[in-house]
C-alpha positions as a Markdown table, in Angstrom:
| # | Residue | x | y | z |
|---|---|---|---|---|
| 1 | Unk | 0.0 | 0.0 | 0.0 |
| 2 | Unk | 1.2 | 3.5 | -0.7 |
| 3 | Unk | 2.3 | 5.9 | 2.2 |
| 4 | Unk | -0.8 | 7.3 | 3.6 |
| 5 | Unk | -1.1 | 10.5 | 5.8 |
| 6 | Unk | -3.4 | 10.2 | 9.0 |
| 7 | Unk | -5.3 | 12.9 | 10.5 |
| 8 | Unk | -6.1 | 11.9 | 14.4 |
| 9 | Unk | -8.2 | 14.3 | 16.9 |
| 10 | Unk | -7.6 | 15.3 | 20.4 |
| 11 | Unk | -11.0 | 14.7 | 21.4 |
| 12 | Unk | -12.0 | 16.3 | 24.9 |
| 13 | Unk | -8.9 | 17.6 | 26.6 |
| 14 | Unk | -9.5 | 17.0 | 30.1 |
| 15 | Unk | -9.9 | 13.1 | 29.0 |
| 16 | Unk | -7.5 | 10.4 | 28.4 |
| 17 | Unk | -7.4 | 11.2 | 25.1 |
| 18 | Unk | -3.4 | 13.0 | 24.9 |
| 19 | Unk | -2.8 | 9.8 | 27.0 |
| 20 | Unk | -3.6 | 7.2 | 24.3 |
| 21 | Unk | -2.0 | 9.3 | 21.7 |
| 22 | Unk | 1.2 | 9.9 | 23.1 |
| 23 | Unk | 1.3 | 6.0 | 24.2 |
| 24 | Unk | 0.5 | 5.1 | 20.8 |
| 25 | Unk | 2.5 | 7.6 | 18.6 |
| 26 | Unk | 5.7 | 6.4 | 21.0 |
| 27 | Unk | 5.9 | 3.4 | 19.4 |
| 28 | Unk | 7.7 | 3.3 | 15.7 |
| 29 | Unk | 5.8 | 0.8 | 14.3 |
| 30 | Unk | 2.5 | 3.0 | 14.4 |
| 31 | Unk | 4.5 | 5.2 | 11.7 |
| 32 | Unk | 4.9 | 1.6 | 9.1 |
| 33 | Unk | 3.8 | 3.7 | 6.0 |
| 34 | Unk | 1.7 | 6.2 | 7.4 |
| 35 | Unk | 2.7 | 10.3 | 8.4 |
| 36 | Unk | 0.4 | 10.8 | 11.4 |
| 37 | Unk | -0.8 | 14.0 | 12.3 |
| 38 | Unk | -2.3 | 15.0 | 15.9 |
| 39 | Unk | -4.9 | 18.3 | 15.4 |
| 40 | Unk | -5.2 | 19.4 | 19.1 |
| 41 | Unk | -3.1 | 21.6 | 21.2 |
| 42 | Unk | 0.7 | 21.6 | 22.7 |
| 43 | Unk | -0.1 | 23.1 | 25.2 |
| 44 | Unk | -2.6 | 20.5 | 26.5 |
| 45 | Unk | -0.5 | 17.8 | 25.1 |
| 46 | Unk | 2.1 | 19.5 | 27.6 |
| 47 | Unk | 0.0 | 19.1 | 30.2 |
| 48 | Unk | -1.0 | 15.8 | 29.8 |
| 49 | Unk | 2.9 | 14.7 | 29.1 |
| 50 | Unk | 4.3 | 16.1 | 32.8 |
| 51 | Unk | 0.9 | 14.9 | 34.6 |
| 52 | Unk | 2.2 | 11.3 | 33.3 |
| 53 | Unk | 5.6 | 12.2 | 33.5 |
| 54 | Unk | 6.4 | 10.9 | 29.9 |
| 55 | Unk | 9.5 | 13.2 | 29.7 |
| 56 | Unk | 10.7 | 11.1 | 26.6 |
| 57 | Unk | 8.0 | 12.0 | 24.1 |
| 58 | Unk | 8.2 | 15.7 | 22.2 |
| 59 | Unk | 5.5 | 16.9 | 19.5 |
| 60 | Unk | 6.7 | 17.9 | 16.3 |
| 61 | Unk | 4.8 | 21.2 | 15.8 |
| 62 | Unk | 3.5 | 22.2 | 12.6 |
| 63 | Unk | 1.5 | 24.9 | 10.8 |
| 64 | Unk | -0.5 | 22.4 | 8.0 |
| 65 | Unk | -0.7 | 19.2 | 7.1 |
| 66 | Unk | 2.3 | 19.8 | 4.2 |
| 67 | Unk | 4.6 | 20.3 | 6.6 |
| 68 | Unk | 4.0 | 16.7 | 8.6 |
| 69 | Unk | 6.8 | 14.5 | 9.3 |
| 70 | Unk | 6.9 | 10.8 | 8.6 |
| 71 | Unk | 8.3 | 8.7 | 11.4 |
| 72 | Unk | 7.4 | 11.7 | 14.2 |
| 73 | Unk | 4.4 | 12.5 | 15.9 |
| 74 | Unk | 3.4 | 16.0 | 14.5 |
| 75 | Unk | 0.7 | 18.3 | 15.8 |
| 76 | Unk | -0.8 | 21.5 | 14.2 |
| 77 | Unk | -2.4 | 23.9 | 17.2 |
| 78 | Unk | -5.7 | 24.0 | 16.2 |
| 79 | Unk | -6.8 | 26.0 | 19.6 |
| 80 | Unk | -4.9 | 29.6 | 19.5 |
| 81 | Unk | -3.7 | 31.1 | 23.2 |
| 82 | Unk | -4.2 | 29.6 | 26.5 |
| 83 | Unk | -5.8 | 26.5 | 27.1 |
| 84 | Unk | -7.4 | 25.7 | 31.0 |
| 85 | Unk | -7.0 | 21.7 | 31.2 |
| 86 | Unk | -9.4 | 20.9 | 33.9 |
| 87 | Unk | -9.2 | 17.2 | 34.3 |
| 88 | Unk | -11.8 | 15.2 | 34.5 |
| 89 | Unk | -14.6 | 17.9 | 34.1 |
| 90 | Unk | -17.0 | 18.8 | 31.8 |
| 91 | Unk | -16.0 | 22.4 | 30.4 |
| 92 | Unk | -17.0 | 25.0 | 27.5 |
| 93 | Unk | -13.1 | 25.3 | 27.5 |
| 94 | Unk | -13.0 | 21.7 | 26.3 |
| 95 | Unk | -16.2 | 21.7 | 24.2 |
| 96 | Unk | -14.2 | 24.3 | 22.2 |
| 97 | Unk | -11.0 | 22.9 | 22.0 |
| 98 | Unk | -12.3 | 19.5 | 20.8 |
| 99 | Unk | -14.6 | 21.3 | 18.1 |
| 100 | Unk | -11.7 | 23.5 | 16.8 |
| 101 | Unk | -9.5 | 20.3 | 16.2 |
| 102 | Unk | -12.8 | 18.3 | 14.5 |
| 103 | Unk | -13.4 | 21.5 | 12.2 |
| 104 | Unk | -9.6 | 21.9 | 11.5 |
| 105 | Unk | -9.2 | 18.2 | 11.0 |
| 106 | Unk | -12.5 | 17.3 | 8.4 |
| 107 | Unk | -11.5 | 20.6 | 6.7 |
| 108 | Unk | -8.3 | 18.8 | 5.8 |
| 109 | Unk | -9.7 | 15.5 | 5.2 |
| 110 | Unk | -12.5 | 16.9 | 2.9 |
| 111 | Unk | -9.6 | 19.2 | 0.9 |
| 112 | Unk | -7.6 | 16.1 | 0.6 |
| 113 | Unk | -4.6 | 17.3 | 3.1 |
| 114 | Unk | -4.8 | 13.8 | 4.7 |
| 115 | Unk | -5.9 | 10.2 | 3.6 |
| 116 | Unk | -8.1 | 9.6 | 6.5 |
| 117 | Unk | -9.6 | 10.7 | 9.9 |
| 118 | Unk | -9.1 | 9.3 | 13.7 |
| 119 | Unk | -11.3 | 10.5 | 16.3 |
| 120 | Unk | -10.5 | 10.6 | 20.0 |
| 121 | Unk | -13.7 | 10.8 | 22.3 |
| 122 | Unk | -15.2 | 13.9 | 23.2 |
| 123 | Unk | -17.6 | 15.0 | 26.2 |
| 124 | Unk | -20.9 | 15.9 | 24.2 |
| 125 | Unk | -21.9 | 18.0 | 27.4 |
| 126 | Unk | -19.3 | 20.1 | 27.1 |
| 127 | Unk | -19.3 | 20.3 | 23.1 |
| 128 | Unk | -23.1 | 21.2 | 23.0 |
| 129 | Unk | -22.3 | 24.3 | 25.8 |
| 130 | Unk | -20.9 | 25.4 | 22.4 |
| 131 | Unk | -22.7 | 24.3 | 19.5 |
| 132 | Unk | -26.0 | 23.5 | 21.2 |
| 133 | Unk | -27.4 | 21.3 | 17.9 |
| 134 | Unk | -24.1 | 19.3 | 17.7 |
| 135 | Unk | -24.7 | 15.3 | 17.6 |
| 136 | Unk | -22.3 | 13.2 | 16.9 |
| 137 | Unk | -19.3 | 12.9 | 14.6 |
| 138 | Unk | -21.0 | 11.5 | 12.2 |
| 139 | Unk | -24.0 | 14.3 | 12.1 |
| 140 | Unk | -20.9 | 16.7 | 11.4 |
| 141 | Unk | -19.4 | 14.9 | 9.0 |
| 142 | Unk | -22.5 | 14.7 | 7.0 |
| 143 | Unk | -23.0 | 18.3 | 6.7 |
| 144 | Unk | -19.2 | 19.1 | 5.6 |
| 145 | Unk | -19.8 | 16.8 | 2.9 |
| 146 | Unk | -23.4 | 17.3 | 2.3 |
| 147 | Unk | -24.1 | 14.0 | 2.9 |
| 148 | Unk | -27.7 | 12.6 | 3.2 |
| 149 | Unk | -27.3 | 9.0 | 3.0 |
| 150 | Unk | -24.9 | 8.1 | 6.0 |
| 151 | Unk | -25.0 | 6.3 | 9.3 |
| 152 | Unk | -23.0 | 5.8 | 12.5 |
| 153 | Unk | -21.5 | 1.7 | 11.6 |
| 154 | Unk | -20.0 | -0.6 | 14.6 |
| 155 | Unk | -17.3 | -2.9 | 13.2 |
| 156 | Unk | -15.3 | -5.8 | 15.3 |
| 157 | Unk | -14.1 | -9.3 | 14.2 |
| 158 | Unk | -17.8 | -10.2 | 15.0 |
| 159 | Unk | -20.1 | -8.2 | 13.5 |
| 160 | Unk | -20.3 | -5.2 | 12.0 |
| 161 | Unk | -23.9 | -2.9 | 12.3 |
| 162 | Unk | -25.8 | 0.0 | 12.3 |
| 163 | Unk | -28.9 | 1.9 | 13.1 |
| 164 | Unk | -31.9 | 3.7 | 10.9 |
| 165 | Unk | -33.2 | 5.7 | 13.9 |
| 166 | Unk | -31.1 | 8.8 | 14.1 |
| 167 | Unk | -32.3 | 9.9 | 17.7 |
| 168 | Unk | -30.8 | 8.9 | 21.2 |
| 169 | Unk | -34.8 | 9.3 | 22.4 |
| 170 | Unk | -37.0 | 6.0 | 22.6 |
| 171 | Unk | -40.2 | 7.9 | 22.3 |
| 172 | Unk | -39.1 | 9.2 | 19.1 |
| 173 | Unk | -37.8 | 6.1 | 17.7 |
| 174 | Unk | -41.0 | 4.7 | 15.9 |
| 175 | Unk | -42.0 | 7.7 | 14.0 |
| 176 | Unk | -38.3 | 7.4 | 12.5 |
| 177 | Unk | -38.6 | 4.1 | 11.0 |
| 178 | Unk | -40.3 | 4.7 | 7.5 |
| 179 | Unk | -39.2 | 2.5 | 4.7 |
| 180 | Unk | -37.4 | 5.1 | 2.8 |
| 181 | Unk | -35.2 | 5.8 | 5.9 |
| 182 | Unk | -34.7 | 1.7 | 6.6 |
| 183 | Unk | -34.0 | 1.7 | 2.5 |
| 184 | Unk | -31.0 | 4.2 | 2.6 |
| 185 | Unk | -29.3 | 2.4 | 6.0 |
| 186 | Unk | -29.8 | -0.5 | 3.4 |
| 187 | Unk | -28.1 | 1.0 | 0.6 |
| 188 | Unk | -25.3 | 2.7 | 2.7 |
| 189 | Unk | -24.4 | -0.3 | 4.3 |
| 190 | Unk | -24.5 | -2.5 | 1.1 |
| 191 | Unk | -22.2 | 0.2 | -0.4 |
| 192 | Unk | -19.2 | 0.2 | 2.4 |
| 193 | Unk | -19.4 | -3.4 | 2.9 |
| 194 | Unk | -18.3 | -3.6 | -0.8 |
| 195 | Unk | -16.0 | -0.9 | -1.3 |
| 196 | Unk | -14.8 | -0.9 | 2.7 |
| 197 | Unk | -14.7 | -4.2 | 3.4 |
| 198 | Unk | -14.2 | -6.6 | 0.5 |
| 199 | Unk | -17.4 | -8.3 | 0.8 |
| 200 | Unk | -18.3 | -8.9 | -2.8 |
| 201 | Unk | -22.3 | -9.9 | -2.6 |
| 202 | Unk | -23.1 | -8.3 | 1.2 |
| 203 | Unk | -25.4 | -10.6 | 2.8 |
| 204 | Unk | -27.5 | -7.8 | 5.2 |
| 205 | Unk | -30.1 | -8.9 | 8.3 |
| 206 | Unk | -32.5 | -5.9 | 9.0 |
| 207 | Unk | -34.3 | -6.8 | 12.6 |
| 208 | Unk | -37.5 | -5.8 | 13.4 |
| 209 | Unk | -38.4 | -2.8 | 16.0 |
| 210 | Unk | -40.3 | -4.4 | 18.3 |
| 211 | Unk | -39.9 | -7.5 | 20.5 |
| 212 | Unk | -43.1 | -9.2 | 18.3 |
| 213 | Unk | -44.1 | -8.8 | 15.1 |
| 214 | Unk | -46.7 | -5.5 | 14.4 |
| 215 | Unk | -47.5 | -2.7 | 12.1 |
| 216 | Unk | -43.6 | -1.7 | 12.1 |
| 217 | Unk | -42.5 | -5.1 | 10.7 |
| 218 | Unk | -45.5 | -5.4 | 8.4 |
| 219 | Unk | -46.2 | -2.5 | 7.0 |
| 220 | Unk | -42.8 | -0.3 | 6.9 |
| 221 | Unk | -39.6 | -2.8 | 7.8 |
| 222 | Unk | -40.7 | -5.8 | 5.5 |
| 223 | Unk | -41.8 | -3.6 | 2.5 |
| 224 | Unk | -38.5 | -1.7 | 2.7 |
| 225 | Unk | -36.5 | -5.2 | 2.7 |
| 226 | Unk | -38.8 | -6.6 | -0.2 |
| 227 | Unk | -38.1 | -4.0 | -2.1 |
| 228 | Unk | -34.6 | -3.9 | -1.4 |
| 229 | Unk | -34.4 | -7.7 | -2.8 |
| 230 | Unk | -36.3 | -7.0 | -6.0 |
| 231 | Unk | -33.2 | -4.1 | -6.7 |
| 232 | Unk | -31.4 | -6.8 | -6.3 |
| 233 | Unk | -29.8 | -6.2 | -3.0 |
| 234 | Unk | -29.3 | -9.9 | -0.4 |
| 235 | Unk | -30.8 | -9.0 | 2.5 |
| 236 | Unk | -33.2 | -10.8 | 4.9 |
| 237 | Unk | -35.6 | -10.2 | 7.8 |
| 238 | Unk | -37.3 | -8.4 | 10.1 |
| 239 | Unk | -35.8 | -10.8 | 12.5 |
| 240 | Unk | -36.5 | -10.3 | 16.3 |
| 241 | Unk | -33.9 | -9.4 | 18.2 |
| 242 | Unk | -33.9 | -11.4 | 20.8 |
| 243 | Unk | -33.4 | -14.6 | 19.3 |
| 244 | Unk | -31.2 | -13.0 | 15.9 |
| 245 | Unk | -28.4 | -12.8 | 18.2 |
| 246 | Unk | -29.2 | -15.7 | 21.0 |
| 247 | Unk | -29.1 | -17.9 | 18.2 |
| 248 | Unk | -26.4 | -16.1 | 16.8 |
| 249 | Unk | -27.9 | -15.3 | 13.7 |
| 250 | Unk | -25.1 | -12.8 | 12.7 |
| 251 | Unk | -22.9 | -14.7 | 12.2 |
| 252 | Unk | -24.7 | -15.6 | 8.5 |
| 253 | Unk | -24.1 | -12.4 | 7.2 |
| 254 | Unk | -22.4 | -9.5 | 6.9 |
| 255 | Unk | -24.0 | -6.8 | 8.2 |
| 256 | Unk | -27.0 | -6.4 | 10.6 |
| 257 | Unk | -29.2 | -2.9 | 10.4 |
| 258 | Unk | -30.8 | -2.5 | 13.5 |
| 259 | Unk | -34.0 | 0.3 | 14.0 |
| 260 | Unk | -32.4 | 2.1 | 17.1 |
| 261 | Unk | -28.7 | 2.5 | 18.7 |
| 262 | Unk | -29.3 | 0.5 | 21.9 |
| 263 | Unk | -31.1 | -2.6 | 19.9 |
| 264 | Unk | -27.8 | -3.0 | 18.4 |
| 265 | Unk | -25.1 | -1.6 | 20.8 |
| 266 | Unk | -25.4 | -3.7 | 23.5 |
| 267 | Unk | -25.3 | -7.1 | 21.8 |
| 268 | Unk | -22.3 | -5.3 | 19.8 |
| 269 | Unk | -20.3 | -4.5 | 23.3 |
| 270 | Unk | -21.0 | -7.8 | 24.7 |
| 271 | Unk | -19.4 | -9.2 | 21.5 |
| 272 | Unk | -16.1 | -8.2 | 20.8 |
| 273 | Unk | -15.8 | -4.4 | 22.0 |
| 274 | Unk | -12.3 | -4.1 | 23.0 |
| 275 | Unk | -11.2 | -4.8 | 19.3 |
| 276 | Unk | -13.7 | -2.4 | 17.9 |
| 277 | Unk | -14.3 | 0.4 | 16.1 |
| 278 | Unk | -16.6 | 3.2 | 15.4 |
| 279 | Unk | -16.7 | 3.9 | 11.4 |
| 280 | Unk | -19.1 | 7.0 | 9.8 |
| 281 | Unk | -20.0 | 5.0 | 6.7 |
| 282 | Unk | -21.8 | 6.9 | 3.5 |
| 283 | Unk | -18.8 | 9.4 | 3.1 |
| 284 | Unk | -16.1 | 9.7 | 0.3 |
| 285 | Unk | -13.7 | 9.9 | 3.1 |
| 286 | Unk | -12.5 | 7.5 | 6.1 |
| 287 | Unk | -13.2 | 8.5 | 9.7 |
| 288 | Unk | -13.4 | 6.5 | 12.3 |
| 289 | Unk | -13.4 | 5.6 | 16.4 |
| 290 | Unk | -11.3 | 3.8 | 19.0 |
| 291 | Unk | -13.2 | 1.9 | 20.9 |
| 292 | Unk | -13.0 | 4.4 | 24.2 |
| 293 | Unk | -14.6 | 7.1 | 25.9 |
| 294 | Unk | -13.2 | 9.9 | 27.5 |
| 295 | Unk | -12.7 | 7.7 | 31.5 |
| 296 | Unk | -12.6 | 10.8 | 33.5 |
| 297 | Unk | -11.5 | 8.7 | 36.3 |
| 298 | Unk | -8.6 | 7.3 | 34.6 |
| 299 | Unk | -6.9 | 10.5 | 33.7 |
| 300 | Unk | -3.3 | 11.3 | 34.4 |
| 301 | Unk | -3.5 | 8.0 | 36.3 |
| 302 | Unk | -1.4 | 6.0 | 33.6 |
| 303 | Unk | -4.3 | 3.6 | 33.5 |
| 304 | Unk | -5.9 | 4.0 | 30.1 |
| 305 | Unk | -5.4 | 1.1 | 27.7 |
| 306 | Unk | -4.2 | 2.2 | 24.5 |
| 307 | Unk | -5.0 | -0.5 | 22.3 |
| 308 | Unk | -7.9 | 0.6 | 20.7 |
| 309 | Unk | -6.2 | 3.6 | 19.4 |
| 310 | Unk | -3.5 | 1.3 | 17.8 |
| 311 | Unk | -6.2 | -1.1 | 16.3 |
| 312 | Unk | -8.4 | 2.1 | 14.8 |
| 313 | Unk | -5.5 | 3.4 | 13.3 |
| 314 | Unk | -4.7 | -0.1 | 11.4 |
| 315 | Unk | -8.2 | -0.7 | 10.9 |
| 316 | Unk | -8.7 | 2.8 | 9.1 |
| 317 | Unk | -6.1 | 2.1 | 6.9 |
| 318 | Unk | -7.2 | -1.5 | 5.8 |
| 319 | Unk | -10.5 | 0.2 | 5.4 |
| 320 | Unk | -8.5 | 3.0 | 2.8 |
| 321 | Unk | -6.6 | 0.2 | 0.8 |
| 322 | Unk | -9.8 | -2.0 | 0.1 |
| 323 | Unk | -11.8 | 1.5 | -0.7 |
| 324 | Unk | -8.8 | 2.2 | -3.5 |
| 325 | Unk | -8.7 | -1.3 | -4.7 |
| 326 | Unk | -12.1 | -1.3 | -5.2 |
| 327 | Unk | -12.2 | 2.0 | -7.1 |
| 328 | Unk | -9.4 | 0.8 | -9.2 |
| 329 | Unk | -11.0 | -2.4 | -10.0 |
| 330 | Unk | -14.5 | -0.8 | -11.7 |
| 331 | Unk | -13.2 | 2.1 | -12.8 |
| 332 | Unk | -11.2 | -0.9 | -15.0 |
| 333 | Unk | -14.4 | -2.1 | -15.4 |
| 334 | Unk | -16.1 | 0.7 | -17.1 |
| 335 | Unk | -12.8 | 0.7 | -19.5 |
C-alpha cells in the first residue's frame, strides 16, 4: 500500500485522550507507511505529558498538514492562546478545543490534506455548551460533505452494524422508522461493505423494531427489505432481536441494520468491544473511532489502555486500501 497521511483528533482535553496518543504515537511501528498528524493543542499535550511524567515523548509542531513529518508525531495547534486543562470535568473550554480540532481536521480531510480521519472521544456535554445542535461525529461529517445517506456503523471481528433511527430518544424512535429511511441504511451499508470491506455480494439482516411482530414489521420494515431484494440487494428479515443474536444469527451475514442504537449496541459490546471500532459510513472519506470514551477517572493515572487507538489506526487504513482497490477495479471495469 502506498504511504498514507493520517489525521487523528484530540478529542475532549480533560480526558485520556493526549494519554492514548502519546502511548500510541511512542511506538515506531504505528509510523509503518503512514505520516500521522495529531490536530489538538501543545499546550494541552504538555500538560498531559508532565501529569504522566512521559518526559521522553516531544510533539513535532507544525502549521498544515504539508509540513508533517513521517516517522514523528506532528501536531498543528488548532486551539490559538491559552488553554485551561481541567481534568476530568465537563467544560465549554474543552467543548471548544475539541470542536476547533474536529473543524480543522474534516477541513483537511475533505480538501484532501490527509488520507483519512481518527477520532479521539469527546464529552458531548461540554461540546453542545458550544454548539447546542451538535450530535455526533457522524452528524458533522455529514454536513461538511453534504451528505444525506450516511449512518453511525460498529465494526469488530464479529459483526459489523448500524442503526436507521437517528435519535438517542426512545419515544421518538418509531415515528423514524419509514421505509425510505430503513432503504438508505440498506443501501449505505450495502455500499461500504463492498468498497470498505471486500465483501463482494453483502449478505444484510434488517431486525425488526419491536420485541413481536406489528405494524412496524408489516407495514414499513418488510416492505422496505422486499423492495430492497427486487433491486437486487441480499438481504433478509425483520428478524427479532432477541433470538437474531441468542441464536447467533449474525454470524450468517455481513451486516446487521438494526432500527435504534441500543437494539444493536449492547449485543455489539458484549461481543467483541475491545477490538472495535466506530466507522461513519456513507462518506467519500475514512473516519473512524477507537473503541474508548473519555474515562474521566482514569486521567493522568497511567491507567488507560491504549489498544484501541493502535487497532483504529490499522483498521482505518485497511478500510483506505480496500476503498482504493475497489475504485481501481471498476473504474477498469467501465474501461
Amino acid at each position: 500500500m502506498r504511504h498514507i497521511k493520517i489525521g487523528i483528533t484530540h478529542g475532549d482535553i480533560n480526558g485520556v485522550g493526549y494519554e492514548v496518543i502519546m502511548k500510541v504515537l511512542s511506538e515506531q511501528k504505528i509510523f509503518d507507511g503512514k505520516t500521522i498528524i495529531v490536530y489538538g493543542s501543545p499546550k494541552a499535550a504538555a500538560y498531559h505529558r508532565k501529569s504522566l511524567a512521559l518526559q521522553n515523548f516531544n510533539f513535532n509542531l507544525i502549521t498544515n498538514a504539508d509540513e508533517a513529518a513521517p516517522k514523528r508525531p506532528n501536531i498543528i495547534d488548532c486551539v490559538p492562546g491559552d488553554v485551561k486543562v481541567e481534568s476530568g470535568a465537563t467544560s465549554q473550554e474543552a467543548g471548544t478545543a475539541a470542536l476547533q480540532a474536529l473543524e480543522t481536521a474534516v477541513n483537511d480531510l475533505r480538501d484532501g490534506k490527509i488520507d483519512l480521519l481518527v477520532t479521539m472521544p469527546i464529552n458531548k456535554e461540554s461540546v453542545r455548551m458550544v454548539m447546542p445542535e451538535f450530535k455526533s461525529h457522524t452528524a458533522y461529517l455529514a454536513k461538511v460533505f453534504g451528505t444525506t445517506q450516511h449512518s453511525e456503523m460498529y465494526a469488530n471481528e464479529a459483526i459489523r452494524t448500524c442503526y436507521v433511527a437517528d435519535t438517542p430518544f426512545v419515544s421518538q424512535v418509531a415515528k423514524s422508522i419509514t421505509k425510505d429511511a430503513v432503504l438508505e441504511k440498506i443501501v449505505a451499508m450495502n455500499d461500504s461493505l463492498r468498497m470498505d470491506f471486500g465483501c463482494t455480494k453483502p449478505k444484510i439482516a434488517v431486525l425488526a423494531l419491536n420485541s413481536e411482530f406489528g405494524d412496524e414489521e408489516k407495514n414499513t420494515i418488510s416492505q422496505a427489505v422486499e423492495e430492497a431484494k427486487s433491486s437486487g440487494f441480499i438481504v433478509s428479515g425483520p428478524f427479532l432481536s432477541e433470538t437474531f443474536f441468542d441464536a447467533a444469527e449474525y454470524t450468517r451475514f455481513d451486516g446487521v441494520i438494526g432500527m435504534y442504537r441500543d437494539q444493536v449496541v449492547g449485543p455489539f459490546k458484549a461481543l467483541a468491544f475491545d477490538n472495535s471500532i466506530s466507522y461513519s459510513l456513507g462518506f467519500p472519506k475514512i473516519c473512524v473511532s477507537p473503541a474508548l470514551t473519555v474515562n474521566y477517572d482514569q486521567v493522568d493515572k497511567n491507567i488507560t489502555e491504549e489498544s484501541p487507538l493502535a487497532m483504529a489506526i490499522f483498521a482505518a487504513s485497511d478500510l483506505l486500501e480496500k476503498r482504493e482497490q475497489y475504485t481501481e477495479l471498476t473504474k477498469n471495469q467501465l474501461k
